[in-house]
ZAMARGU-4260 file (C-alpha; in steps of 0.2 Angstrom, whole numbers, plus 5000, padded with zeros to 4 digits):
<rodrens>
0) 5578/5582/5414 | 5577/5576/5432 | 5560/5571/5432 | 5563/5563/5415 | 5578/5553/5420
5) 5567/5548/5436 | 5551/5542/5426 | 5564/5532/5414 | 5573/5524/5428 | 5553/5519/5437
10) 5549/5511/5423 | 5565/5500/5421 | 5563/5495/5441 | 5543/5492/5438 | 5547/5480/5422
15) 5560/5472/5433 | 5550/5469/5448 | 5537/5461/5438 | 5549/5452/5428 | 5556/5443/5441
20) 5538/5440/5449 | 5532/5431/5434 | 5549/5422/5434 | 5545/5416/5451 | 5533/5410/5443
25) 5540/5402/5429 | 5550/5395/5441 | 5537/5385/5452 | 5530/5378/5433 | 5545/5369/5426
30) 5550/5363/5443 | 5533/5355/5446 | 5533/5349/5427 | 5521/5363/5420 | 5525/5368/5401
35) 5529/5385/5398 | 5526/5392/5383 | 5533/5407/5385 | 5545/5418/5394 | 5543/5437/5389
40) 5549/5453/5394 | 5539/5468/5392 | 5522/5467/5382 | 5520/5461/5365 | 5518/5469/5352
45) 5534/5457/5350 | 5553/5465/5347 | 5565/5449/5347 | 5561/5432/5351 | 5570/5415/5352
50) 5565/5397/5352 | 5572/5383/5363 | 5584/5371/5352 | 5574/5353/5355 | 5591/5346/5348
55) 5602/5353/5361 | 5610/5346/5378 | 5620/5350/5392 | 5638/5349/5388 | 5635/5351/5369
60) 5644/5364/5360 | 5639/5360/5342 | 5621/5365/5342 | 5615/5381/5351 | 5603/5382/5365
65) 5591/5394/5359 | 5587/5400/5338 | 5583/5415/5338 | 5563/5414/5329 | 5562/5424/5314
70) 5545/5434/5312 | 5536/5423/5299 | 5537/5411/5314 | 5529/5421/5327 | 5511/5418/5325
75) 5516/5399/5325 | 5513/5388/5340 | 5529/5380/5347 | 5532/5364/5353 | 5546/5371/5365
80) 5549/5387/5379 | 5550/5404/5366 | 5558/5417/5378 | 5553/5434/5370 | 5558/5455/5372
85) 5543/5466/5367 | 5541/5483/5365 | 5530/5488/5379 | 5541/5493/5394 | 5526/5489/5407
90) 5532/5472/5415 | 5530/5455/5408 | 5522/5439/5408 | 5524/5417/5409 | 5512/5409/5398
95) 5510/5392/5406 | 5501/5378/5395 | 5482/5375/5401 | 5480/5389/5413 | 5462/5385/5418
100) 5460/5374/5433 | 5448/5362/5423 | 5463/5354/5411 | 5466/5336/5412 | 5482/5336/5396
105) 5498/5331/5405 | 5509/5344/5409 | 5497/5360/5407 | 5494/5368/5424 | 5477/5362/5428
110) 5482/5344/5426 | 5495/5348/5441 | 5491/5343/5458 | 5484/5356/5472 | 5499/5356/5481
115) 5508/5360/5463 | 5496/5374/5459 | 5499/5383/5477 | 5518/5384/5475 | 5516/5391/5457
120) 5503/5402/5459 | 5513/5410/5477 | 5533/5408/5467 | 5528/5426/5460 | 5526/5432/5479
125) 5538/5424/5486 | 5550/5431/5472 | 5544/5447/5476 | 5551/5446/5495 | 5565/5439/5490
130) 5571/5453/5480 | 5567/5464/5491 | 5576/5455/5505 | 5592/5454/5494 | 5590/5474/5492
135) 5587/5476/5509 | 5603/5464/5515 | 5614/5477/5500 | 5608/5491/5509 | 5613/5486/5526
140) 5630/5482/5520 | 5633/5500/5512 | 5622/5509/5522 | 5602/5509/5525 | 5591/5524/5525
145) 5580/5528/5539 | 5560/5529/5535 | 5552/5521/5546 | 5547/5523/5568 | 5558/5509/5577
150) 5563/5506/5559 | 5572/5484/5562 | 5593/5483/5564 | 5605/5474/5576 | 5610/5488/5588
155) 5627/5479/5593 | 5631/5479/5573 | 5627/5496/5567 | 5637/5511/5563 | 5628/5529/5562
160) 5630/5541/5550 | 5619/5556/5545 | 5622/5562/5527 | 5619/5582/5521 | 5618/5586/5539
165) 5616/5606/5539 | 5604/5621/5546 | 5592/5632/5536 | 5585/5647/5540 | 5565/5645/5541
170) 5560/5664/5546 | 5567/5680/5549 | 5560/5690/5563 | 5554/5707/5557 | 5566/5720/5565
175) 5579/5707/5572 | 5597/5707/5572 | 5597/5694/5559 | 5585/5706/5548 | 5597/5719/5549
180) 5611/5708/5545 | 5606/5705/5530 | 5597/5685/5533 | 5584/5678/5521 | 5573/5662/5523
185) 5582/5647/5515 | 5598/5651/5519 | 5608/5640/5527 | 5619/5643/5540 | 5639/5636/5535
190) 5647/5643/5549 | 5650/5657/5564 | 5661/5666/5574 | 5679/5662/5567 | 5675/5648/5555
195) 5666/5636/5568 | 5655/5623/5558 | 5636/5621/5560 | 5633/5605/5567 | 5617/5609/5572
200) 5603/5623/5577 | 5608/5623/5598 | 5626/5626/5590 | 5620/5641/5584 | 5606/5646/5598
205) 5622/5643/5612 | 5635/5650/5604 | 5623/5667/5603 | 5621/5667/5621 | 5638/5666/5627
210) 5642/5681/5616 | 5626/5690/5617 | 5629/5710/5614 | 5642/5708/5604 | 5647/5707/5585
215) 5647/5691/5578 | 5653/5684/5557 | 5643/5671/5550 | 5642/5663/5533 | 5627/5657/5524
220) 5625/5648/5507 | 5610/5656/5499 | 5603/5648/5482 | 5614/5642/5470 | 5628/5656/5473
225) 5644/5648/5472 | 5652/5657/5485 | 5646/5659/5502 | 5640/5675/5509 | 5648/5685/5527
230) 5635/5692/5537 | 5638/5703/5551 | 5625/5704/5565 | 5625/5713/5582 | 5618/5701/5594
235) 5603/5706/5605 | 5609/5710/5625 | 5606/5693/5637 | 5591/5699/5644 | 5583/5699/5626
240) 5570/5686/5622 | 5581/5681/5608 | 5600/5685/5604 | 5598/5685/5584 | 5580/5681/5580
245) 5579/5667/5568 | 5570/5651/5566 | 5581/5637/5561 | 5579/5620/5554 | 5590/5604/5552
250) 5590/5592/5539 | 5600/5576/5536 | 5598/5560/5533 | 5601/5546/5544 | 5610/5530/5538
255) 5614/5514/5548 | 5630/5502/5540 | 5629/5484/5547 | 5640/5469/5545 | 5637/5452/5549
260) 5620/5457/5554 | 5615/5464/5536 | 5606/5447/5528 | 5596/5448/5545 | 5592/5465/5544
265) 5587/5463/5526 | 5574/5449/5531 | 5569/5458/5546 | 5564/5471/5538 | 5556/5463/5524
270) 5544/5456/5537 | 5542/5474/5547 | 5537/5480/5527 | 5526/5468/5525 | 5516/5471/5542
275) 5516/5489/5538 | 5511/5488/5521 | 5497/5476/5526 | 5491/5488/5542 | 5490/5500/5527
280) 5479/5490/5517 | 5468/5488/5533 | 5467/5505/5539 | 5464/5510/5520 | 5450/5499/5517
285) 5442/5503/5534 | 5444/5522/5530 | 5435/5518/5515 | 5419/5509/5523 | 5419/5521/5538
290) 5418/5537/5525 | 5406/5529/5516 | 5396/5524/5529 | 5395/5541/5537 | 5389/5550/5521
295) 5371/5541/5525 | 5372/5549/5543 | 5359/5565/5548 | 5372/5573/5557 | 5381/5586/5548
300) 5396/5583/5559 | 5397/5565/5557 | 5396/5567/5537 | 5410/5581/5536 | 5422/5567/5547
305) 5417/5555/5533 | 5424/5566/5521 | 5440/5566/5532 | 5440/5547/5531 | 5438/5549/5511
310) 5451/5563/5509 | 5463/5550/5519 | 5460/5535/5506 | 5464/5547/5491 | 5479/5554/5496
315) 5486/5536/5503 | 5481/5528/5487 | 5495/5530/5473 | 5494/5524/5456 | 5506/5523/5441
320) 5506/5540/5438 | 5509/5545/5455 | 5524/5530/5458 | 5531/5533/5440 | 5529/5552/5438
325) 5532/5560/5455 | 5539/5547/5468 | 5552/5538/5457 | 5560/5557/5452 | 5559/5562/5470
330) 5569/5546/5477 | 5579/5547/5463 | 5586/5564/5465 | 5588/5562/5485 | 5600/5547/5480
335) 5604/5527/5474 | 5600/5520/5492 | 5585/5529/5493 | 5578/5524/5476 | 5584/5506/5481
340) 5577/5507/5495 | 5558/5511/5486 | 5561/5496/5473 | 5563/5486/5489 | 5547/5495/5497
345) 5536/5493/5481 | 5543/5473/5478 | 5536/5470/5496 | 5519/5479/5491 | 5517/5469/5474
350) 5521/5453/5484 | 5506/5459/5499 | 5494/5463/5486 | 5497/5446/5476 | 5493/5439/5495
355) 5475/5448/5493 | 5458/5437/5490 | 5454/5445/5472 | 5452/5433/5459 | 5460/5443/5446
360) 5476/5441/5458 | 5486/5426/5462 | 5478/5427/5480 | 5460/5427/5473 | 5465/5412/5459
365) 5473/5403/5473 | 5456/5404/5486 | 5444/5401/5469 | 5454/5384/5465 | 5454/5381/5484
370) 5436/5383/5488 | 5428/5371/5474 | 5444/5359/5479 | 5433/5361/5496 | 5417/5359/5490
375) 5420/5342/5480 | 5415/5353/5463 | 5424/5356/5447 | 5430/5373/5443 | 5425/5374/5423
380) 5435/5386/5410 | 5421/5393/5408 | 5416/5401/5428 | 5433/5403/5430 | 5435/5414/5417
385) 5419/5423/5422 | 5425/5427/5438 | 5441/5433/5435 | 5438/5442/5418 | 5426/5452/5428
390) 5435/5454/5444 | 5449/5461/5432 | 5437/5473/5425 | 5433/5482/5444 | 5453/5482/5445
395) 5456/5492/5429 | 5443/5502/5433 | 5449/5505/5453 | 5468/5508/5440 | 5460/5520/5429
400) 5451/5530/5444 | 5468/5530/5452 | 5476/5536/5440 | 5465/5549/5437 | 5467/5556/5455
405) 5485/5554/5450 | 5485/5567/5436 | 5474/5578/5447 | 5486/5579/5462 | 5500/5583/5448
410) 5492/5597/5442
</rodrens>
């Protein structure tokens, strides 16, 4: 149920963070006086639609601002914005009104100028950051999760806090006082003595040395077992190499609160996301030329390090599967600001890889216009839909294989 609950709630924040990149989008059109055509949430086939009322204006309460279009109308072009719900949960879309480059009609988006074009084609983008800059600044306020190295926040304005601190038990040594005792791998360690709490693992290791050779009471959780269990163990003497003979490990989460710092500490970070996200992409795609290119080498050694290289690309690559059916439920289960704190990590990534030069993308779109801007040529509807339609083919594929090594790490 978990896992379904996860893969449910993925879904919802992919078709969001789409949504509101193509409202970036849609955006940048009706404020550079581009027609939109339509609005629509999710993918057709269509669910509900409504219509823009030509006959309404601001301030007027007798006519209403959108009629709601009934299905006989839905194959009909509109003269005004349709906004539209459909029933494929898998993002959504802004229909501008002639998308090609080489449209001269006033008002489509090829008729806008180059400047125009830029700020529609990067609204998506920019969207994309700042929603995750706004989740980011939430999380500061309440309390950011720690993933990252040096991970960005004000020292002078941050609080601590580390959530579901405790210590588990990771290995038993065989014929230990802690064997004897009755102590199992998994358990964890509540407290000792008479009733001290487990803080952490040095607790333990200390507290078993200042009273080595003696009897000691401790309490573990073990499983789902409602009540906790009293062991007894008889320490080792001090001269042992160990005094109860298990190994320990910690777990908690680390949070940092901030105040008046949080809006900065949500950009901030924003900007260390995106320069990790695209030092990723690099090492990814170099990983991906040097294994390659070390499969045509004679040396046996070189090749098998090529394979390494290879093995890194396919386990750092994730695709829908991978982000809907296993990393969502996982974020999910550890916890709200965890799982905000992936939508925020995934809204950057979708913004960097609109940045990229592929002209299926708004990156690629944005350098094709550019470079016959350059040249003093025309972009025709026809080569522009050549080069995309075909770049959009090698990223379904690169999708499909993906996902394919998606379903394979799942099962």
């Amino acid at each position: 149920m978990n896992v379904v609950f996860g893969v449910i709630i993925g879904l919802l924040i992919l078709m969001g963070l789409i949504v509101a990149h193509e409202f970036g989008h849609f955006i940048m059109a009706r404020r550079n006086g581009v027609t939109v055509k339509e609005f629509g949430i999710g993918f057709p086939p269509r669910a509900i639609a409504w219509v823009r009322n030509p006959k309404w204006k601001k301030g007027d309460k007798t006519e209403k601002k959108w009629l709601r279009l009934s299905k006989a109308d839905w194959q009909k072009p509109q003269d005004n914005l349709v906004f539209s719900i459909n029933w494929l949960p898998i993002g959504g879309f802004c229909s501008m009104d002639g998308e090609s480059d080489a449209d001269t009609r006033k008002g489509t988006f090829g008729a806008s100028s180059f400047w125009a074009k830029t700020k529609i084609l990067f609204g998506g983008v920019a969207m994309n950051w700042l929603v995750a800059a706004i989740v980011l600044t939430v999380l500061a306020f309440t309390g950011m999760p720690q993933f990252l190295p040096g991970q960005f926040y004000l020292g002078q304005d941050a609080t601590e806090e580390i959530v579901g601190h405790g210590v588990v038990v990771a290995k038993v040594i065989e014929g230990s006082p802690a064997e004897k005792a009755g102590f199992e791998a998994e358990d964890e360690i509540i407290s000792f003595g008479d009733g001290q709490t487990v803080t952490s693992a040095s607790d333990i290791i200390n507290y078993g040395k200042d009273n080595a050779g003696k009897e000691v009471k401790y309490k573990v959780k073990r499983g789902d077992d409602a009540e906790p269990k009293e062991l007894i163990a008889t320490l080792n003497p001090a001269d042992a190499e160990y005094s109860l003979g298990i190994e320990m490990q910690e777990y908690g989460q680390r949070f940092i609160r901030s105040t008046w710092s949080a809006p900065i500490v949500g950009v901030g970070l924003t900007v260390q996301l995106t320069g990790e996200t695209f030092k990723g992409l690099g090492d990814l795609v170099w990983n991906l030329i040097s294994g390659i290119g070390r499969q045509f080498s004679p040396s046996a050694e070189v090749r098998e390090d090529g394979k390494q290289d290879l093995a890194t690309v396919g386990d750092s690559v994730s695709g829908p599967v991978g982000i809907v059916g296993v990393m969502f439920p996982a974020f999910a289960e550890a916890g709200a600001p965890n799982l905000a704190f992936l939508a925020a990590l995934i809204s950057v990534s979708l913004a960097c890889m609109n940045v990229l030069p592929i002209p299926a993308l708004d990156g690629g779109r944005w350098l094709l216009i550019a470079l016959y801007k350059l040249r003093g040529k025309k972009l025709t509807k026809e080569t522009e839909e050549k080069i995309v339609s075909r770049a959009f083919l090698v990223l379904l594929a690169l999708i499909v294989i993906i996902t394919v090594l998606d379903i394979v790490k799942l099962f």
